[in-house]
N, CA, C and O atoms as a Maestro MAE file, in Angstrom:
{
 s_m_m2io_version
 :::
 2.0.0
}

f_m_ct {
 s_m_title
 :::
 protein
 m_atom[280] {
  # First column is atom index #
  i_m_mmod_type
  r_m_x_coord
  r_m_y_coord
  r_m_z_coord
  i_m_residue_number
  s_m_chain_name
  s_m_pdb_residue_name
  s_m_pdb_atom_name
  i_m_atomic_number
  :::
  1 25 -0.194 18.179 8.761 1 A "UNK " " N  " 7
  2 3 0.898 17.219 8.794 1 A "UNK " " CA " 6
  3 2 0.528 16.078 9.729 1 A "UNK " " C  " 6
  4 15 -0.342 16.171 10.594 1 A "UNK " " O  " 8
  5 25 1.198 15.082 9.505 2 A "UNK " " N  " 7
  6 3 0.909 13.660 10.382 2 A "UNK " " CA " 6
  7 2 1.572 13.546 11.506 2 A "UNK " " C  " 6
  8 15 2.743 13.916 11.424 2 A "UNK " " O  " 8
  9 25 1.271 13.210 12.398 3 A "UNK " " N  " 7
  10 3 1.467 13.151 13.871 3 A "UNK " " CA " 6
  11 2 3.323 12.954 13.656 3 A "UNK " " C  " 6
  12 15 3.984 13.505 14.536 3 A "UNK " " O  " 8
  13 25 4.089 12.236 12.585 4 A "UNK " " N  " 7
  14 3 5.508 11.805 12.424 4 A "UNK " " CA " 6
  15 2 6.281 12.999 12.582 4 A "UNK " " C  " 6
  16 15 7.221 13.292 13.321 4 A "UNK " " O  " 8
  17 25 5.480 13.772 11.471 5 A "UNK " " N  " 7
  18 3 6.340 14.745 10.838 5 A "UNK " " CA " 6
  19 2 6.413 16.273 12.116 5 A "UNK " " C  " 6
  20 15 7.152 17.256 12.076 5 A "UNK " " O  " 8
  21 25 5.317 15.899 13.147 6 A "UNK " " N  " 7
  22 3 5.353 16.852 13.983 6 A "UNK " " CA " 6
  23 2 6.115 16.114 15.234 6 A "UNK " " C  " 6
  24 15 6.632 16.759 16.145 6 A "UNK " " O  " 8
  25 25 6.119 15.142 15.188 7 A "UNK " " N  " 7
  26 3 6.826 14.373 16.195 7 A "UNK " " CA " 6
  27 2 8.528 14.782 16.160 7 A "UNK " " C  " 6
  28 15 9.104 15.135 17.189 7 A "UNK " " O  " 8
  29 25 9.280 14.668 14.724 8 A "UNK " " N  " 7
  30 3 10.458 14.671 14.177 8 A "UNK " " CA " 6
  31 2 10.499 16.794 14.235 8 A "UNK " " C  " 6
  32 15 11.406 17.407 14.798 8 A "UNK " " O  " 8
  33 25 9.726 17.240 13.770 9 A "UNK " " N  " 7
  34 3 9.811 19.042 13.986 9 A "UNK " " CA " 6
  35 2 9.964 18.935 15.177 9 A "UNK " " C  " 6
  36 15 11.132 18.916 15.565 9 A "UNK " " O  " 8
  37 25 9.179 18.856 15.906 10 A "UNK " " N  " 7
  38 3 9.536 19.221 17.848 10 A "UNK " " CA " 6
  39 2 11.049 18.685 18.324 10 A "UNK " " C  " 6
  40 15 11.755 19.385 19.050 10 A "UNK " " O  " 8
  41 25 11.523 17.214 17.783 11 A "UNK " " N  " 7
  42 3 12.632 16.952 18.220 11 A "UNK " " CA " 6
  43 2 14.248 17.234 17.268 11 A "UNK " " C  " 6
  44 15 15.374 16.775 17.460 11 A "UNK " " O  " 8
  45 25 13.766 18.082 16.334 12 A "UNK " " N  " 7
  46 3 14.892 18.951 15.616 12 A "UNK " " CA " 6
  47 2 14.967 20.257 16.100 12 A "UNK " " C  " 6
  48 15 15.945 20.967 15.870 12 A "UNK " " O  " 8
  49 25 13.829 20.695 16.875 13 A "UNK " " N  " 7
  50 3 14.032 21.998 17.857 13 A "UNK " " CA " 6
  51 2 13.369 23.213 17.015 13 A "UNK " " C  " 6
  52 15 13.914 24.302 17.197 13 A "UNK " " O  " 8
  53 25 12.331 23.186 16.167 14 A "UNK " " N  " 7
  54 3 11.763 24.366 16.359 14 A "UNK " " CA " 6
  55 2 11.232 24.754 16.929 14 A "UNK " " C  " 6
  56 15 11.028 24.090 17.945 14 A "UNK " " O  " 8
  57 25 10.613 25.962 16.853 15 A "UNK " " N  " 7
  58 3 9.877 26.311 18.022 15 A "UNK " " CA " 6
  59 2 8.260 26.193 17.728 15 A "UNK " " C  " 6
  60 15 8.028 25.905 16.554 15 A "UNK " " O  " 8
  61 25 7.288 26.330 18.421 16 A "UNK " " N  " 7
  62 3 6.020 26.073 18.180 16 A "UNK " " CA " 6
  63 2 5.503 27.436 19.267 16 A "UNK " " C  " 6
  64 15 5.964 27.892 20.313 16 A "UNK " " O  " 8
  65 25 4.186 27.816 18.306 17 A "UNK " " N  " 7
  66 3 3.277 28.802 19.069 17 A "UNK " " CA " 6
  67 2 2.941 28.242 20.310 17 A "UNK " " C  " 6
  68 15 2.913 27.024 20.138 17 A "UNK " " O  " 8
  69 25 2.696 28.492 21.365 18 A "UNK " " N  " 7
  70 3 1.861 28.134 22.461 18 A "UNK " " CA " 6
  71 2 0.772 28.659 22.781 18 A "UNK " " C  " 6
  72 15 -0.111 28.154 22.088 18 A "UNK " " O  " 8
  73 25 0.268 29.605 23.648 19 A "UNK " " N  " 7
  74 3 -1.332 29.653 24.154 19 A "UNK " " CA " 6
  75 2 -1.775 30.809 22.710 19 A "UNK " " C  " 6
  76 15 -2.943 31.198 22.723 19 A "UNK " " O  " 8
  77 25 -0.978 31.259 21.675 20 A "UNK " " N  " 7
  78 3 -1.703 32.477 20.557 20 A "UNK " " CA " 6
  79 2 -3.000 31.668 20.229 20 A "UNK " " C  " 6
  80 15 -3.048 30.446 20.370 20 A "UNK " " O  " 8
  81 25 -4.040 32.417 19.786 21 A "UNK " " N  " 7
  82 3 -5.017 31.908 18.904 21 A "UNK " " CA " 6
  83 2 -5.052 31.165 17.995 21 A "UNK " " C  " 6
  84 15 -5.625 30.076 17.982 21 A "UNK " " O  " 8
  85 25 -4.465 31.646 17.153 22 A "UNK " " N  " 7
  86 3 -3.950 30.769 16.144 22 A "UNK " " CA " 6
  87 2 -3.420 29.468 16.180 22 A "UNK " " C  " 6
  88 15 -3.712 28.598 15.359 22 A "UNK " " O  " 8
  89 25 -2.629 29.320 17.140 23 A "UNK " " N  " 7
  90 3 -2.247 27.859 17.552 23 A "UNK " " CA " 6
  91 2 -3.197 26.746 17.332 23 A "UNK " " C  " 6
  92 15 -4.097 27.050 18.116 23 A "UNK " " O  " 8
  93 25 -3.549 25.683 16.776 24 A "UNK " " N  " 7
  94 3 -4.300 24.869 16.578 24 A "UNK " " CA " 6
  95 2 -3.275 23.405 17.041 24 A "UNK " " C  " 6
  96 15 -2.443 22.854 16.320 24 A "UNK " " O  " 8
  97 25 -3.677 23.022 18.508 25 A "UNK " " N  " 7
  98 3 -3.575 22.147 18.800 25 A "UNK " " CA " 6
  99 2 -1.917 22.152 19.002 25 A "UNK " " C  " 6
  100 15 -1.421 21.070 18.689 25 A "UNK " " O  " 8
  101 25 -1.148 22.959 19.372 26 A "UNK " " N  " 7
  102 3 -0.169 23.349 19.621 26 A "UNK " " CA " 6
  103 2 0.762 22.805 18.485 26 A "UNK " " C  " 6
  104 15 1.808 22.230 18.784 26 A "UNK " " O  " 8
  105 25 0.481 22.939 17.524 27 A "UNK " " N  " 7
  106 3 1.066 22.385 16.311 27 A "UNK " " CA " 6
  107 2 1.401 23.497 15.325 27 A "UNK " " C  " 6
  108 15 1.715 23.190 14.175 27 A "UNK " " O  " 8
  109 25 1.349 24.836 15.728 28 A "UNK " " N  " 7
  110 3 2.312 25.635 14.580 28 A "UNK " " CA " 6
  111 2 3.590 26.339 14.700 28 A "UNK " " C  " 6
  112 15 3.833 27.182 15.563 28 A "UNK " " O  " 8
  113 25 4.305 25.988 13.886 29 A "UNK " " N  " 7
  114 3 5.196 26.463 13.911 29 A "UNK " " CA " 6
  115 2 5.699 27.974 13.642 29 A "UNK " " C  " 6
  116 15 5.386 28.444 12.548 29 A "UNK " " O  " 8
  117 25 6.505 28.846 14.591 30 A "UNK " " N  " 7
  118 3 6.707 29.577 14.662 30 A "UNK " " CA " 6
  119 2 7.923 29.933 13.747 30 A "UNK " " C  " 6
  120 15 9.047 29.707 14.197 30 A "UNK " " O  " 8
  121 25 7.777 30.524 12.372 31 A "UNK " " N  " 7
  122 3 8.375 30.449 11.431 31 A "UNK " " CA " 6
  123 2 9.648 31.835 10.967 31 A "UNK " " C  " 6
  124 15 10.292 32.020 9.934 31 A "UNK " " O  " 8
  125 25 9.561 32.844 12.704 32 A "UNK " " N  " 7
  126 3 9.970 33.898 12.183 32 A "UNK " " CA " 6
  127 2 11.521 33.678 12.643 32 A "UNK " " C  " 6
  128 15 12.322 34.613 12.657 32 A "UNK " " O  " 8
  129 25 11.853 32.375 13.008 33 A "UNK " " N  " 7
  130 3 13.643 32.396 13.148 33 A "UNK " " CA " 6
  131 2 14.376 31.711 12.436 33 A "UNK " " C  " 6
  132 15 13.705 31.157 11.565 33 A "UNK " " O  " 8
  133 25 15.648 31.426 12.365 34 A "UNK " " N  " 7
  134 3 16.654 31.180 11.740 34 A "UNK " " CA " 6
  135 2 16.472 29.547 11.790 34 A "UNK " " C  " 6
  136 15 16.703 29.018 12.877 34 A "UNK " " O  " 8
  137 25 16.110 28.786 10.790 35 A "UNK " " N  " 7
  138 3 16.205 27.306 11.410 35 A "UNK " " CA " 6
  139 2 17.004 26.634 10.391 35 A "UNK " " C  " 6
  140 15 16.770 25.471 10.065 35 A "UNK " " O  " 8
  141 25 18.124 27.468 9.776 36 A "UNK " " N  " 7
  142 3 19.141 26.152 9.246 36 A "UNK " " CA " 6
  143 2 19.294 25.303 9.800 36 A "UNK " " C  " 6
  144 15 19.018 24.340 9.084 36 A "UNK " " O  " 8
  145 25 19.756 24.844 11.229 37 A "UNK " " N  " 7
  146 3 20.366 23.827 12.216 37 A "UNK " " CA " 6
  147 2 19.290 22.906 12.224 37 A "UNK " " C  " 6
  148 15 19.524 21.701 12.130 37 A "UNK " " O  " 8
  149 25 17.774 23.477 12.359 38 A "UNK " " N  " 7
  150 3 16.792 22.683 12.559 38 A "UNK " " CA " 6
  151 2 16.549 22.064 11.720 38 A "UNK " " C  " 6
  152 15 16.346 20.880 11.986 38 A "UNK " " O  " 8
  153 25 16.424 22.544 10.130 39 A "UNK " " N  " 7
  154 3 15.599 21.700 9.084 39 A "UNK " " CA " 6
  155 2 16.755 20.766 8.456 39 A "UNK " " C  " 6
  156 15 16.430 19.714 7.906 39 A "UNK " " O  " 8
  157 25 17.990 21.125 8.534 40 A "UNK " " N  " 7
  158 3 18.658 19.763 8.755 40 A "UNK " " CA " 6
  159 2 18.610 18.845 9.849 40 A "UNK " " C  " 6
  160 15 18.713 17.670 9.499 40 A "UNK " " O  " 8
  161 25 18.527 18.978 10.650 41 A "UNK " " N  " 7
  162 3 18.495 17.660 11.513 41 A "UNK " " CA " 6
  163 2 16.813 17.353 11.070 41 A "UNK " " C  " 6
  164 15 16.545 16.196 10.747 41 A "UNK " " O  " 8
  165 25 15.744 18.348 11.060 42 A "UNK " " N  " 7
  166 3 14.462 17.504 11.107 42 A "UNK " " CA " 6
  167 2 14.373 16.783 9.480 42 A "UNK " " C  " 6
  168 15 13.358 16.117 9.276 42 A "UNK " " O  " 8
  169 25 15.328 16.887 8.398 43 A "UNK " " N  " 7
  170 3 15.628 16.411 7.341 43 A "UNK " " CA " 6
  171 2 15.963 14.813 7.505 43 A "UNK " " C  " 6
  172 15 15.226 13.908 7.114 43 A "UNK " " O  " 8
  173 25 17.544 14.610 8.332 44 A "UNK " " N  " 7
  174 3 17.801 13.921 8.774 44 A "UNK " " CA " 6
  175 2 16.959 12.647 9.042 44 A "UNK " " C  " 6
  176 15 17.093 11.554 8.491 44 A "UNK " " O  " 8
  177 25 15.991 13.032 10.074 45 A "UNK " " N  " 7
  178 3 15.128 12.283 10.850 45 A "UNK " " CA " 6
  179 2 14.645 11.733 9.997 45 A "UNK " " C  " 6
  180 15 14.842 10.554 9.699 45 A "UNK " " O  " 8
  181 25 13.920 12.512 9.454 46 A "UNK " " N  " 7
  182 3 13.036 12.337 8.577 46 A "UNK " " CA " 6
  183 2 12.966 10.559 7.460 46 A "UNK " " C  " 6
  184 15 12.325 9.537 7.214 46 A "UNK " " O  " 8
  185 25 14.531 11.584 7.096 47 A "UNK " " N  " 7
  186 3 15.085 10.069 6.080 47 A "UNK " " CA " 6
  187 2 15.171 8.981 6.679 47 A "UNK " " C  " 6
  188 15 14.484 7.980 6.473 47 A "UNK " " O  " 8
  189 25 15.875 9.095 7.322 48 A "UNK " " N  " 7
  190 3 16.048 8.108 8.513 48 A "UNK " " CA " 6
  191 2 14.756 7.304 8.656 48 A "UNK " " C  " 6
  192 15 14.649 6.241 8.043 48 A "UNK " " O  " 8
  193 25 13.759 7.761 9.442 49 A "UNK " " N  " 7
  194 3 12.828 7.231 9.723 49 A "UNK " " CA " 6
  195 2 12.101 6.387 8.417 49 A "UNK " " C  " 6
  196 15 11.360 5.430 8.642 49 A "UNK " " O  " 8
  197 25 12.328 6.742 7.365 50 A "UNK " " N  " 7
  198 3 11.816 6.685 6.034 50 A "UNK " " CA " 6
  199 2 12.250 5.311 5.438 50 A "UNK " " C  " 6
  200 15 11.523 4.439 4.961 50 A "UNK " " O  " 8
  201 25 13.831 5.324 5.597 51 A "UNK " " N  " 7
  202 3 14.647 4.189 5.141 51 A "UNK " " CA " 6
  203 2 14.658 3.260 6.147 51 A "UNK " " C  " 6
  204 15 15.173 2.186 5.837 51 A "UNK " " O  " 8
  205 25 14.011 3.420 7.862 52 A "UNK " " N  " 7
  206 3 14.043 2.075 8.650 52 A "UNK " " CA " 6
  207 2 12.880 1.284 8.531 52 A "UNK " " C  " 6
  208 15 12.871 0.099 8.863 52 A "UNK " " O  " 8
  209 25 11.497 2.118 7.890 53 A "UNK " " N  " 7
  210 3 10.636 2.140 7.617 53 A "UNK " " CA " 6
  211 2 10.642 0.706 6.048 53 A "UNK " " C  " 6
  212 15 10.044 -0.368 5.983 53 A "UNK " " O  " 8
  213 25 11.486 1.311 5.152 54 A "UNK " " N  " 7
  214 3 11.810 0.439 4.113 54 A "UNK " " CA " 6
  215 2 13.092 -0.812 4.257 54 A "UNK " " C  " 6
  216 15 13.557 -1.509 3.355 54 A "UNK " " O  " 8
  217 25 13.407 -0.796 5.567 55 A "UNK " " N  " 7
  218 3 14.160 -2.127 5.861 55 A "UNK " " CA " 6
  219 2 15.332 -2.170 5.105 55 A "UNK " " C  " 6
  220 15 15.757 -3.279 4.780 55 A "UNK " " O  " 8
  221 25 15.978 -1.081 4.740 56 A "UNK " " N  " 7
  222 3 16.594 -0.376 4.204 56 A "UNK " " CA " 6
  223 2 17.966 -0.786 5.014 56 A "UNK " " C  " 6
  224 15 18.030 -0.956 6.232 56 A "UNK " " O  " 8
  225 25 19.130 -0.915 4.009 57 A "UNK " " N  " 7
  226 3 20.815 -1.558 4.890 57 A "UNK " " CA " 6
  227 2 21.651 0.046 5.327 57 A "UNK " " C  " 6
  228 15 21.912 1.071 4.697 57 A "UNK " " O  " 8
  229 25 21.796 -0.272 6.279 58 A "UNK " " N  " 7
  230 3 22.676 0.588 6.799 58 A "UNK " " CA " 6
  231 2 23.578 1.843 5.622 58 A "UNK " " C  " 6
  232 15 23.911 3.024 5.720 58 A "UNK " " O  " 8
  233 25 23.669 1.001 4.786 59 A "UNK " " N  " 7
  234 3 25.397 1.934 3.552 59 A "UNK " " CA " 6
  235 2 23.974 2.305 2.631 59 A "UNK " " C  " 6
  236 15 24.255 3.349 2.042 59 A "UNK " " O  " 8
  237 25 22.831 1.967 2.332 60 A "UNK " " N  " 7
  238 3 22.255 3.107 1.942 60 A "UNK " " CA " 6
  239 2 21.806 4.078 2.501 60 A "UNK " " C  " 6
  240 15 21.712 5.111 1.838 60 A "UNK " " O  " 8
  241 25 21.379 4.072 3.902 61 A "UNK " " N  " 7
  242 3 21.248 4.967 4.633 61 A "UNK " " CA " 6
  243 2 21.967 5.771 4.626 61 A "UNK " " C  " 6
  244 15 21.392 6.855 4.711 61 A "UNK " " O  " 8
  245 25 23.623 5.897 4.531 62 A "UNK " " N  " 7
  246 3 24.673 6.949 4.736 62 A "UNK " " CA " 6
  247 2 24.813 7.437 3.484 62 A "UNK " " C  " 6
  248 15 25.194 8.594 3.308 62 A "UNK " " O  " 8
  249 25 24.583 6.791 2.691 63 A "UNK " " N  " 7
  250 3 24.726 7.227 0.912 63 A "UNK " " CA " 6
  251 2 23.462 8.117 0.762 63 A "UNK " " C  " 6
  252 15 23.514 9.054 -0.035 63 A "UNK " " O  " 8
  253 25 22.360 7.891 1.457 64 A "UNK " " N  " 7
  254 3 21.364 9.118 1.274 64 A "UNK " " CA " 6
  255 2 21.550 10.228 2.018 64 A "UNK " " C  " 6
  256 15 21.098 11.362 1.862 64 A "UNK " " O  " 8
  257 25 22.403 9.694 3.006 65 A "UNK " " N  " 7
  258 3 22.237 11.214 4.156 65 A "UNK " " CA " 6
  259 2 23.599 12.033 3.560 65 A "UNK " " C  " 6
  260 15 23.671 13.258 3.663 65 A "UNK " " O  " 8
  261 25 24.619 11.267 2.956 66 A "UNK " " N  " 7
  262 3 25.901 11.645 2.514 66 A "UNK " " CA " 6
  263 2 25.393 12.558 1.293 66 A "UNK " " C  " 6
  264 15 25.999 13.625 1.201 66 A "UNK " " O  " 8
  265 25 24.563 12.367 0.507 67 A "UNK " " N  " 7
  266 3 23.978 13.115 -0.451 67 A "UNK " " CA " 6
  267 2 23.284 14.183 -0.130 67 A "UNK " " C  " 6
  268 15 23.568 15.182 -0.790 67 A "UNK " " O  " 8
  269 25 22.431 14.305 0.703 68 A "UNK " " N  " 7
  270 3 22.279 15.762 1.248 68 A "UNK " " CA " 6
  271 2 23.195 16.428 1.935 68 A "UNK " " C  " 6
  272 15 22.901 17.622 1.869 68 A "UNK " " O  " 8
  273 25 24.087 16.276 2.517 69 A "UNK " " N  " 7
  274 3 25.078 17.031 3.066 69 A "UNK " " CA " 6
  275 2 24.697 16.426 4.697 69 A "UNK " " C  " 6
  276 15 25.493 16.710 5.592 69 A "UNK " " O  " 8
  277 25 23.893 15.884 4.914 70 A "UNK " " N  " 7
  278 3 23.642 15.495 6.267 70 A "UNK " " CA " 6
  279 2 24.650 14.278 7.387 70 A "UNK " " C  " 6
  280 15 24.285 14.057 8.542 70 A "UNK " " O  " 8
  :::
 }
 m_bond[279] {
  # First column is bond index #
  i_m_from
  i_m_to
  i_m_order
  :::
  1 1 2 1
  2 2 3 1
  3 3 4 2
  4 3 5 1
  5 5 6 1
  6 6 7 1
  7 7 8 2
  8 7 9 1
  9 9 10 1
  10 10 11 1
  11 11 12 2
  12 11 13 1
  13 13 14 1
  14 14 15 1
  15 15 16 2
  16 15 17 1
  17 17 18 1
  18 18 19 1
  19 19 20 2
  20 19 21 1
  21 21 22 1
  22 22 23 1
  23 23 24 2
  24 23 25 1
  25 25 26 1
  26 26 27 1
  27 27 28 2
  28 27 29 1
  29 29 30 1
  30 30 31 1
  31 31 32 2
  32 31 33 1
  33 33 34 1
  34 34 35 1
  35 35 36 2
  36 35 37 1
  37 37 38 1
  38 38 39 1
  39 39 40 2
  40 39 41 1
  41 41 42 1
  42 42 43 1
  43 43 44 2
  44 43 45 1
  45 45 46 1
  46 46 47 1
  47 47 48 2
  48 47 49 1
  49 49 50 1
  50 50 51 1
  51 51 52 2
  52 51 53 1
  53 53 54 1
  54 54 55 1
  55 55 56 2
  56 55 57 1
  57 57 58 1
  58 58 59 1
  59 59 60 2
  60 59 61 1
  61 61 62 1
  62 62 63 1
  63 63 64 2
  64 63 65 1
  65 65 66 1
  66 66 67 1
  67 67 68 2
  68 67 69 1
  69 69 70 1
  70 70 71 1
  71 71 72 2
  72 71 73 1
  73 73 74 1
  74 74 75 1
  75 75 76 2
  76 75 77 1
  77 77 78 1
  78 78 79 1
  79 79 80 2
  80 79 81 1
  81 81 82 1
  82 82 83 1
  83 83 84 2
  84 83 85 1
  85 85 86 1
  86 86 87 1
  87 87 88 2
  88 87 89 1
  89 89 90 1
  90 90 91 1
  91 91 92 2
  92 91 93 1
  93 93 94 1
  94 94 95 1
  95 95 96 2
  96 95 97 1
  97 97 98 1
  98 98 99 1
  99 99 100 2
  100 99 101 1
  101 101 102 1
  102 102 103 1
  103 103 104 2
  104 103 105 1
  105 105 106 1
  106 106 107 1
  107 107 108 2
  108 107 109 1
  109 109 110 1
  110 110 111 1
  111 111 112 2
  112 111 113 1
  113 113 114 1
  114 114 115 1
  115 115 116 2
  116 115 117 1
  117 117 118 1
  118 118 119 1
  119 119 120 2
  120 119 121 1
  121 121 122 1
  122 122 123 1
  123 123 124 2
  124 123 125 1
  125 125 126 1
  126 126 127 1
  127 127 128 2
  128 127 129 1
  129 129 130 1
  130 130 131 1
  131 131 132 2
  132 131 133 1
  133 133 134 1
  134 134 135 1
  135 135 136 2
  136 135 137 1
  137 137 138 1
  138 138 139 1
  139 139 140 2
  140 139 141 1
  141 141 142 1
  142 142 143 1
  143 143 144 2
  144 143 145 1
  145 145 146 1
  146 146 147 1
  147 147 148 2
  148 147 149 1
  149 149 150 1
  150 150 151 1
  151 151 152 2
  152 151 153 1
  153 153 154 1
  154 154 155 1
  155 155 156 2
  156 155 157 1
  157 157 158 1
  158 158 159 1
  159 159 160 2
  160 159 161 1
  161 161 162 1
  162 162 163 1
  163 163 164 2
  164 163 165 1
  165 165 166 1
  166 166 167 1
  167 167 168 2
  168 167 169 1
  169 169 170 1
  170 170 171 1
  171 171 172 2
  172 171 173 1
  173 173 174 1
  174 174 175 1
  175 175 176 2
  176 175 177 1
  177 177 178 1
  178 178 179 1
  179 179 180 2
  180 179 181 1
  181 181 182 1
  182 182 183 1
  183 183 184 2
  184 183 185 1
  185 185 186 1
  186 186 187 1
  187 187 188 2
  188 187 189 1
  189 189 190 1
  190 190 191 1
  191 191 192 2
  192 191 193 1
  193 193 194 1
  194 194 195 1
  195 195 196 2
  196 195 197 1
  197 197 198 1
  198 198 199 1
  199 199 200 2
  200 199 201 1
  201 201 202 1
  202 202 203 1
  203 203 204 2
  204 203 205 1
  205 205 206 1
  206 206 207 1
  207 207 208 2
  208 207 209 1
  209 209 210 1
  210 210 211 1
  211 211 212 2
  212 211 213 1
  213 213 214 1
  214 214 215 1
  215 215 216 2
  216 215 217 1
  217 217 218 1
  218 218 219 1
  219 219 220 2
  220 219 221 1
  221 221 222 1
  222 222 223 1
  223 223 224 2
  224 223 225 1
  225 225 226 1
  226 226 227 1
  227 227 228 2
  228 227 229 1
  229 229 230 1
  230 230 231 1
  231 231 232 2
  232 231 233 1
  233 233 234 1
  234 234 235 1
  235 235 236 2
  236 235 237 1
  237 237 238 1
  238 238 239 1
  239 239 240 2
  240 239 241 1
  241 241 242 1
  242 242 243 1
  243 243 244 2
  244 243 245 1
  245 245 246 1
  246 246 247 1
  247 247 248 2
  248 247 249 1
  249 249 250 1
  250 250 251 1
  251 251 252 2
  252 251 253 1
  253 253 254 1
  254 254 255 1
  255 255 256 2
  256 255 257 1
  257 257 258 1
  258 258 259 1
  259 259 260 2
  260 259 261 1
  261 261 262 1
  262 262 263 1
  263 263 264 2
  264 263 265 1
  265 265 266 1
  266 266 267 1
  267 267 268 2
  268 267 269 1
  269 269 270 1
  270 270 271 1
  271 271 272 2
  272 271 273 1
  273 273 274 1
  274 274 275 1
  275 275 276 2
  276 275 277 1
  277 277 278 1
  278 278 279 1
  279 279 280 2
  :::
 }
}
């Protein structure tokens, strides 16, 4: 994944491996909990970032996030 999409995961609050082996560059995600709360908000972001990106007006912004339930 691109530096964004791990930027926007860390600040929707999952959690990430730390010193395991496996860890590559402290970038995996630790996938064994509950992250409804998370992958909506890191959804959120996401769009968000997507539509400021496309210079995108405000009332489509809410009409996309209003469409996911977000």
């Amino acid at each position: 994944m691109i530096e964004t999409f791990w930027f926007y995961a860390r600040r929707a609050g999952f959690c990430f491996w730390e010193k395991e082996s496996w860890n590559y560059r402290n970038r995996r995600i630790d996938w064994s909990s509950d992250y409804d709360d998370e992958l909506q908000r890191y959804t959120r972001e996401v769009v968000r970032h997507t539509l400021r990106r496309m210079s995108c007006d405000k009332n489509l912004e809410i009409e996309i996030l209003n469409e996911f339930n977000l």
